[in-house]
ZALO-999113 format. One record per residue (C-alpha): x, y, z. Coordinates in steps of 0.25 Angstrom, whole numbers, plus 2048, in hexadecimal, padded with zeros to 3 digits. Example, Ala and Ser with C-alpha at 12.3 -4.5 7.8 and 13.67 -1.06 7.14 Angstrom:
<rs>
8317EE81F;8377FC81D;
</rs>
This chain:
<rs>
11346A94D;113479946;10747693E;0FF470949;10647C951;101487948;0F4482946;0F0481954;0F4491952;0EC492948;0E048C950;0E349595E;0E24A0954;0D649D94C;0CE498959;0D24A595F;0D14AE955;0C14A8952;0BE4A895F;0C14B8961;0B94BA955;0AE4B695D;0B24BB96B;0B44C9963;0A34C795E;09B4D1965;0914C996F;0844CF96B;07C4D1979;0814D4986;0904D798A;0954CA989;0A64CA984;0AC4BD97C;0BB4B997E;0C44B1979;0CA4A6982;0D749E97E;0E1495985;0EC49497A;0F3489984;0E8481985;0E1485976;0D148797A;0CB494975;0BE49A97B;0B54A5978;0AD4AA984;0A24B2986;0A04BA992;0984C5999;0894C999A;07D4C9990;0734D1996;0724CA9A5;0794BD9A1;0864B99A4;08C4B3997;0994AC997;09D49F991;0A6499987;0A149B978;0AE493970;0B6489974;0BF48396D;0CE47B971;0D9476967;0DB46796B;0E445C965;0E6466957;0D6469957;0CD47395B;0C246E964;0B5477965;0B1475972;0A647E971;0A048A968;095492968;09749995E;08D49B955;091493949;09F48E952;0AD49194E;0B0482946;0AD488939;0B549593C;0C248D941;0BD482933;0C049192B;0CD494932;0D548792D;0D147E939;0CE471934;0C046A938;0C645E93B;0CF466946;0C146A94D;0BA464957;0AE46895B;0AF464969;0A046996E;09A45E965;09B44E96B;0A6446967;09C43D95F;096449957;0A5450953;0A7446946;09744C941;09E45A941;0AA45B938;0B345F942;0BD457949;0B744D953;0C344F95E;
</rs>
């Protein structure tokens, strides 16, 4: 139970630490601010955006992501080139990634976990 323990430490971490990295990203136009939301009870990790880009109203979820049954889902990222490569590069194992904005027919074409 310790190692499963301390690798859903590990993950929190890692998750959280990623996702600042980006929140920490100056947005390039307007005065829009990124935060970092977690619920460590309930393990989802969100990066949102909020604020104003000239007369639009920007606010929306950019990441998403939940450790589920020993996996991290993706629910969604729009980040450029996603976040599944980064977390691949920080010891997470494909096979413990779902890509949960993908159909549940086209996860076993991605290399990721199917669920």
């Amino acid at each position: 139970m310790a190692t499963i323990d301390n690798t859903l430490d590990s993950w929190r971490k890692t998750l959280e630490t990623l996702l600042q990295y980006y929140a920490d990203l100056p947005y390039r136009y307007g005065n829009v601010s990124a935060y970092v939301v977690v619920s460590r009870d309930r393990n989802h990790f969100m990066l949102m955006r909020e604020g104003w880009e000239n007369s639009r109203r920007v606010h929306g979820c950019v990441v998403h992501a939940e450790i589920r049954n020993d996996k991290i889902w993706i629910h969604y990222d729009g980040i450029e080139d996603g976040i599944t490569e980064e977390l691949v590069a920080a010891g997470v194992p494909k096979d413990h990634i779902v890509l949960a904005f993908h159909p549940p027919q086209v996860r076993a074409y991605t290399g990721y976990a199917l669920a």
